[in-house]
C-alpha positions as CSV (number, residue, x, y, z in Angstrom):
1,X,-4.4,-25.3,-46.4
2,X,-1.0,-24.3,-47.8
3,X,1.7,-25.0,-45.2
4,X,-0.1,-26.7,-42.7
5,X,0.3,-30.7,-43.4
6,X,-2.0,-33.5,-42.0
7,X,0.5,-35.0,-39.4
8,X,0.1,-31.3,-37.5
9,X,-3.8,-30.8,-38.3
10,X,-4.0,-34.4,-36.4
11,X,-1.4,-33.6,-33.9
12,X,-3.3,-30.1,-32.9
13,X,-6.6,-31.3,-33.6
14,X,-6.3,-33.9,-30.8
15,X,-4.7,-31.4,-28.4
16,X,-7.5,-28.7,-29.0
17,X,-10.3,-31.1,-28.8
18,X,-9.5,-31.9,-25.1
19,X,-9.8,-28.3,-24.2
20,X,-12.3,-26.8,-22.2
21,X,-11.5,-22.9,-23.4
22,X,-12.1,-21.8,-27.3
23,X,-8.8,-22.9,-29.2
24,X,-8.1,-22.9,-32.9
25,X,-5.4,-22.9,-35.6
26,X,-4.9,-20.4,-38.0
27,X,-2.4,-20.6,-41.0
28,X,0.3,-17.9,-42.2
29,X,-3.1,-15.5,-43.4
30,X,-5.1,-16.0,-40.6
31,X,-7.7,-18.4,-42.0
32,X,-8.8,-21.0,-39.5
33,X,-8.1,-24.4,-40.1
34,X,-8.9,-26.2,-37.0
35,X,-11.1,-25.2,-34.1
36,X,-12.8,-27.2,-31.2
37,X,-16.3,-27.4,-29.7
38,X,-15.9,-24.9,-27.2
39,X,-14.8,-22.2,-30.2
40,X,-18.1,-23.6,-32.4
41,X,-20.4,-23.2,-29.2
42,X,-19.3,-19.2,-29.3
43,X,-18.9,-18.4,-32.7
44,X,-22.4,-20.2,-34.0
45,X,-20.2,-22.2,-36.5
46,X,-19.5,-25.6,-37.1
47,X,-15.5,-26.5,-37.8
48,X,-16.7,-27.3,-41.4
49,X,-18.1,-24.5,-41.7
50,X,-15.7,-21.7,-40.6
51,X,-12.7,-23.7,-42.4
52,X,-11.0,-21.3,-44.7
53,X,-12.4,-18.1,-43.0
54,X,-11.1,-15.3,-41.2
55,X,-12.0,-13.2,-38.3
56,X,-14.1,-11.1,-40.5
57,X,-16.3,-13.8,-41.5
58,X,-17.2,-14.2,-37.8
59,X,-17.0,-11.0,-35.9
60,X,-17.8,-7.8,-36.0
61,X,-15.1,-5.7,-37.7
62,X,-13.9,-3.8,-35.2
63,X,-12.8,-7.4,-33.2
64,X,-12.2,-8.7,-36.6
65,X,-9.5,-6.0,-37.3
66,X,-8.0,-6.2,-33.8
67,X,-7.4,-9.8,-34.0
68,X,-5.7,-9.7,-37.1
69,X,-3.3,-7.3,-35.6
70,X,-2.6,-9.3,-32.7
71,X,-2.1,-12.3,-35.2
72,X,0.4,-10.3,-37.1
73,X,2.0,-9.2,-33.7
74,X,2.8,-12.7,-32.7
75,X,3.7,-13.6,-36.0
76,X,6.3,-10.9,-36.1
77,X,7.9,-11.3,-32.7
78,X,7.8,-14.7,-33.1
79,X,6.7,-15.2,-29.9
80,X,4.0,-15.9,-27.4
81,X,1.4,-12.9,-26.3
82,X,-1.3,-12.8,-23.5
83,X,-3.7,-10.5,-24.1
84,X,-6.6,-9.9,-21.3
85,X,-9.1,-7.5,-22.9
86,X,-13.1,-6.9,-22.7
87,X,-15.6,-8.1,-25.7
88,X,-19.1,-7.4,-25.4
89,X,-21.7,-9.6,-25.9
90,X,-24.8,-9.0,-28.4
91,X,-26.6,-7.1,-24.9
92,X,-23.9,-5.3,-24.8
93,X,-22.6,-6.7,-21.5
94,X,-18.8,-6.6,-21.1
95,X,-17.4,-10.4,-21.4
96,X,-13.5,-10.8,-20.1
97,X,-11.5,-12.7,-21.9
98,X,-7.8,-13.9,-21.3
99,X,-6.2,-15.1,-24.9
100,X,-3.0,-16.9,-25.4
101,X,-1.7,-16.8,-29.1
102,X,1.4,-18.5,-30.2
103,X,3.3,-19.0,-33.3
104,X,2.5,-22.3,-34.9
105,X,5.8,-23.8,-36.6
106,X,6.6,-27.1,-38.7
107,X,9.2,-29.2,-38.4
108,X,11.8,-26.6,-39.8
109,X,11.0,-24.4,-37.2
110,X,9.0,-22.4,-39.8
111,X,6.0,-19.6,-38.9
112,X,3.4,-20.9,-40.4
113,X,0.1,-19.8,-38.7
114,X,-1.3,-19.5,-35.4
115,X,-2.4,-21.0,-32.6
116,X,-5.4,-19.5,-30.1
117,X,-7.0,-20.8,-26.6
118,X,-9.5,-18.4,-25.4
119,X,-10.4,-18.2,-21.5
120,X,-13.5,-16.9,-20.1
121,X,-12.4,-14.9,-16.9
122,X,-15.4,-12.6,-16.5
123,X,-15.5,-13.9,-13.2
124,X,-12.0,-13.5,-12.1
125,X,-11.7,-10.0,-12.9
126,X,-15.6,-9.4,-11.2
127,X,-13.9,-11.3,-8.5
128,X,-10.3,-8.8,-8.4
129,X,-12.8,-5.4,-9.0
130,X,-14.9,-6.7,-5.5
131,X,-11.3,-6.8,-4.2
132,X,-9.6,-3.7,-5.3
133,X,-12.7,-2.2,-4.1
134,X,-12.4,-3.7,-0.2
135,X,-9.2,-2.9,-0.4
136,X,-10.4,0.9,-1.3
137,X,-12.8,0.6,1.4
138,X,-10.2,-1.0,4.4
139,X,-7.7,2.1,3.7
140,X,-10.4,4.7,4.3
141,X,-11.5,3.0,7.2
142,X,-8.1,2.6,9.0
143,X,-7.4,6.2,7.8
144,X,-10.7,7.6,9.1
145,X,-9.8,5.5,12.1
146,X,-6.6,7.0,12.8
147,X,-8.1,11.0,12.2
148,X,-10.7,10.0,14.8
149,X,-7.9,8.1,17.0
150,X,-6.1,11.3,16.9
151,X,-8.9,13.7,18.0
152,X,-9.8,11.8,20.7
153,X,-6.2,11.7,22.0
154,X,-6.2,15.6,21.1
155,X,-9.6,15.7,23.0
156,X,-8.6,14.2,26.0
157,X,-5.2,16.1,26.3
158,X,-7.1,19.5,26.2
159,X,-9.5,18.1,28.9
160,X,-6.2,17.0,31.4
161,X,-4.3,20.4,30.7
162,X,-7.5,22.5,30.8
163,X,-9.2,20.9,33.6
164,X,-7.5,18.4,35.5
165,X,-3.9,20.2,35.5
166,X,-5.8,23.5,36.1
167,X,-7.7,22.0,39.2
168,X,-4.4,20.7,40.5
169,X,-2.9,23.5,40.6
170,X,-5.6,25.9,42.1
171,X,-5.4,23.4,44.6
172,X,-1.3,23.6,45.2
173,X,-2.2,27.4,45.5
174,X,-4.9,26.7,48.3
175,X,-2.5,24.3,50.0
176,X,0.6,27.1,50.0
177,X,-1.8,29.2,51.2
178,X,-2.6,26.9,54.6
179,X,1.3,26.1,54.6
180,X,1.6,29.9,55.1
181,X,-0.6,29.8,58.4
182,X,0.1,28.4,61.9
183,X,0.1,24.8,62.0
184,X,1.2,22.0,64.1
185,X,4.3,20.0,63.1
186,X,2.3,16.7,62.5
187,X,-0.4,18.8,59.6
188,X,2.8,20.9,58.1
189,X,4.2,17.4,57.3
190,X,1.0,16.2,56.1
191,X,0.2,19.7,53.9
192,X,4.0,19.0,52.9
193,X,3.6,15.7,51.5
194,X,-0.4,16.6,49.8
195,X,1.5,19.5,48.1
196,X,4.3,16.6,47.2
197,X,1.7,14.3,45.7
198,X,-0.1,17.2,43.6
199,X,3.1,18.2,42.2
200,X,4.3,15.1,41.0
201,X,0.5,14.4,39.7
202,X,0.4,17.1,37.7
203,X,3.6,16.6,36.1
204,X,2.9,13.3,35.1
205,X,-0.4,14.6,34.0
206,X,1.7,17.0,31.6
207,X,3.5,14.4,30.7
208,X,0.5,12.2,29.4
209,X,-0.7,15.1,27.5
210,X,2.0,15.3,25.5
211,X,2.0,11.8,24.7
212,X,-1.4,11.7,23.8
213,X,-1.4,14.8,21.8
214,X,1.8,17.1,22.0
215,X,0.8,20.6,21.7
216,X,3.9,21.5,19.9
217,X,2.6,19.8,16.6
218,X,-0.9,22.2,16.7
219,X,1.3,25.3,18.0
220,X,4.5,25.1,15.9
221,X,4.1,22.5,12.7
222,X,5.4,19.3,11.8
223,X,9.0,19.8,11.8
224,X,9.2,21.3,16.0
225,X,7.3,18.2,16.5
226,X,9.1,15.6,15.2
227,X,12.3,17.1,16.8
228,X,10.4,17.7,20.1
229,X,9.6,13.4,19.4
230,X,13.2,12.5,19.0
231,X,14.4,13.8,22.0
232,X,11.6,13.0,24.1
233,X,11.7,9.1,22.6
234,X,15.2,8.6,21.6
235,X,17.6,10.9,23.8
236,X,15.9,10.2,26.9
237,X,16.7,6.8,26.4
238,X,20.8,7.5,25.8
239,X,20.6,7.1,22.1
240,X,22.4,10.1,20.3
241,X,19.6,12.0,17.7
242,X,19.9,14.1,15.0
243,X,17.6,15.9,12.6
244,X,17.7,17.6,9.9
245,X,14.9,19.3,7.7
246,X,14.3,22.7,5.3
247,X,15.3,25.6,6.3
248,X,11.9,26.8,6.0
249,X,8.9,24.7,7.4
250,X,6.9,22.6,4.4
251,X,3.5,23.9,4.4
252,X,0.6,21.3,4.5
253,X,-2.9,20.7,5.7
254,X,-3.5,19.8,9.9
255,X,-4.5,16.6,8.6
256,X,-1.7,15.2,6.9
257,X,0.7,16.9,9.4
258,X,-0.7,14.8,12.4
259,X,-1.0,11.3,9.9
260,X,2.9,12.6,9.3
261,X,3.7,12.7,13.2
262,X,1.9,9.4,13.7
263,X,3.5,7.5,11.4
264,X,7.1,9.1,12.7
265,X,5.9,8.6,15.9
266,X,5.4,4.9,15.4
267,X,8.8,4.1,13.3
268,X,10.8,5.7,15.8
269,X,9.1,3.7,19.0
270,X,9.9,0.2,16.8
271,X,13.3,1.9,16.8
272,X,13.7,1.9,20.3
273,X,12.4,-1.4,20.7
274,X,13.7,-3.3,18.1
275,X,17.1,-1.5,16.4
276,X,19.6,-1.9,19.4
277,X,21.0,1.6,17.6
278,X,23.6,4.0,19.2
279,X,22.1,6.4,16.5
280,X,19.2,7.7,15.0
281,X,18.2,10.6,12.4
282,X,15.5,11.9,11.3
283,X,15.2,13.8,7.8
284,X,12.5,15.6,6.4
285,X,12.6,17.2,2.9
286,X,10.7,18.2,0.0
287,X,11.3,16.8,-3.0
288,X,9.1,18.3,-6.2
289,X,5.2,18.1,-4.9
290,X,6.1,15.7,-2.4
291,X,7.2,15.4,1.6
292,X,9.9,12.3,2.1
293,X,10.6,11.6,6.1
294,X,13.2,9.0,6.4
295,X,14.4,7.3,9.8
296,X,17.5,5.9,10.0
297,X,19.3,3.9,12.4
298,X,22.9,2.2,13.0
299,X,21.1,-0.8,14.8
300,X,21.6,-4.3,13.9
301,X,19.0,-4.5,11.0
302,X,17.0,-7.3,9.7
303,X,16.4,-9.1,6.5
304,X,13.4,-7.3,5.0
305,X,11.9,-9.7,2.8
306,X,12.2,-12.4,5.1
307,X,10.4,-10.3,8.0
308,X,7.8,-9.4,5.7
309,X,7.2,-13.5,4.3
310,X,7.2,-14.8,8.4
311,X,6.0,-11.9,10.3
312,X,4.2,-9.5,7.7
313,X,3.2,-6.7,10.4
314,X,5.4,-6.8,12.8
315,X,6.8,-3.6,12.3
316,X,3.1,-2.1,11.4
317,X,4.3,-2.5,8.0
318,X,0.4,-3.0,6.9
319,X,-0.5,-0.4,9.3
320,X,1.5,2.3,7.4
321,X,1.1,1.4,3.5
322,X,-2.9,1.1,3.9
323,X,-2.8,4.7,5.4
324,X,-0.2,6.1,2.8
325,X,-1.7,4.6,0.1
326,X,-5.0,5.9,0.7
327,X,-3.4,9.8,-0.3
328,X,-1.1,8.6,-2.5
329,X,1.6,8.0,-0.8
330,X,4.1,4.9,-0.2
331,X,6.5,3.4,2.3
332,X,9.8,1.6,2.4
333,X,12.1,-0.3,4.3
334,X,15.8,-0.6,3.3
335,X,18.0,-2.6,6.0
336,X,20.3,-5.2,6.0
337,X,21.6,-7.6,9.3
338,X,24.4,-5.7,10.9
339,X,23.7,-2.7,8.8
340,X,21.2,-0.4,10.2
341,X,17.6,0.3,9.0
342,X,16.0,3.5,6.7
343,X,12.8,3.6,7.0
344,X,11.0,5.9,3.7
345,X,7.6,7.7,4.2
346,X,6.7,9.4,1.1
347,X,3.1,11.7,0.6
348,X,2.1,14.5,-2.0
349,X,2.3,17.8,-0.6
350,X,-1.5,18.3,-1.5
């Protein structure tokens, strides 16, 4: 062929015949000059054969026209191209394929053709489909896990404040009602401390039933909660807190509200535990279609890439993305040693 000399046909020839993958050599028109035994075990052809012939020759047109394109793509830029696409077979079964085409140039640094290598990777991308779909799968899971986490929590704090709180206190009543009567000194002291115990029961009992499931979220929304949160996580423990959200409160299902409060609920107690911050915001807004809460802390920070590499959930990091992701929606942590920490939740609205 015009161009191509015998030094490079012998040169390439002994390259491509040590191939496993389909490889071959086409000149400046696309006509194939060389190929190896792994291209004439899928085209049918024999390299004496398909000498002098293009794509055309081979394939059906529709591939034939598409991989003169790409030829004249590579040809053009001048440079390499990976192309990963699906050819189907004569049963019509999809067959991956991943192909690398580069310019082939003589010793002037001329274009003058070609040169293919053609890997089967039917079996990779079965392989990353199985994958993609676990991953599907795991992020439903932990999310259907966390809506059932969170009605049993919600379950169990309606049963403490509707029956155990209630009994408690019918039984505070009954007691003030035998403090009220004649009694010796030694039972007053004993009704005294019974009425002591009950009291301080039944406020610890409130207490647990807001941490399991603060009523403030199913009363009043998203926003009265996560302030309600900060002061009940943050101020109680001498940090200063501050939020700030819409005037108006963003409208969204119960659903996402209580993920929303969750998540929050979670950042903010790593906060506490891990920031060594004087200070600590929390800002919820609307931007477009979606809902961006971001926590943000003065505390001494961390190098994020390195936490992820060493210790990739120490933070629940995994937790969080798999539950985001599964409606959309993403998370992100921007800190810096010395420099504080924002942590990004961001969902659609619907």
């Amino acid at each position: 062929m015009e161009q191509v000399n015998d030094k490079t046909l012998k040169y390439y020839k002994a390259i491509l015949n040590n191939i496993p993958d389909a490889a071959w050599l086409k000149d400046i028109k696309s006509r194939y000059i060389l190929i190896n035994k792994a291209f004439e075990d899928i085209s049918g052809m024999s390299s004496e054969k398909i000498y002098g012939k293009t794509d055309f020759d081979i394939w059906p047109k529709e591939l034939a026209e598409k991989y003169l394109l790409d030829d004249r793509s590579v040809i053009n830029k001048a440079e390499e191209t990976v192309i990963e696409e699906c050819i189907k077979d004569r049963s019509g079964a999809c067959k991956w394929v991943e192909t690398i085409k580069t310019p082939l140039k003589n010793e002037n640094r001329e274009i003058i053709g070609t040169v293919g290598i053609s890997r089967d990777v039917t079996q990779r991308k079965e392989s990353e489909s199985k994958l993609r779909k676990f991953e599907k799968d795991l992020r439903s899971l932990t999310l259907e896990m966390t809506q059932s986490q969170e009605k049993e929590r919600r379950r169990i704090s309606i049963a403490l404040h509707d029956n155990v709180c209630q009994n408690l206190a019918y039984c505070r009543i009954k007691i003030g009602e035998l403090e009220g009567q004649e009694q010796s000194v030694k039972s007053s002291l004993i009704l005294k401390d019974i009425n002591d115990i009950i009291a301080r029961t039944i406020q610890y009992t409130r207490s647990l039933t807001f941490d399991l499931s603060p009523p403030v979220l199913y009363e009043l929304g998203l926003e009265p909660a996560i302030e309600w949160l900060g002061e009940h996580i943050i101020k109680k423990r001498g940090m200063d807190f501050s939020f700030v959200h819409e005037e108006e409160p963003i409208e969204m299902d119960q659903e996402l509200k209580v993920l929303l409060f969750q998540i929050t609920r979670e950042i903010l107690t790593n906060t506490l535990k891990h920031s060594g911050a004087k200070k600590v915001s929390v800002i919820v807004r609307k931007t477009g279609q979606s809902i961006m809460i971001s926590v943000v802390d003065d505390g001494v920070g961390f190098n994020v890439p390195e936490l992820i590499k060493n210790r990739p959930d120490s933070y629940g990091f995994f937790s969080i993305r798999q539950r985001l992701s599964h409606i959309g929606g993403y998370f992100n942590i921007k800190s810096h040693p010395g420099n504080g920490t924002r942590a990004n939740i961001v969902v659609p609205v619907q």
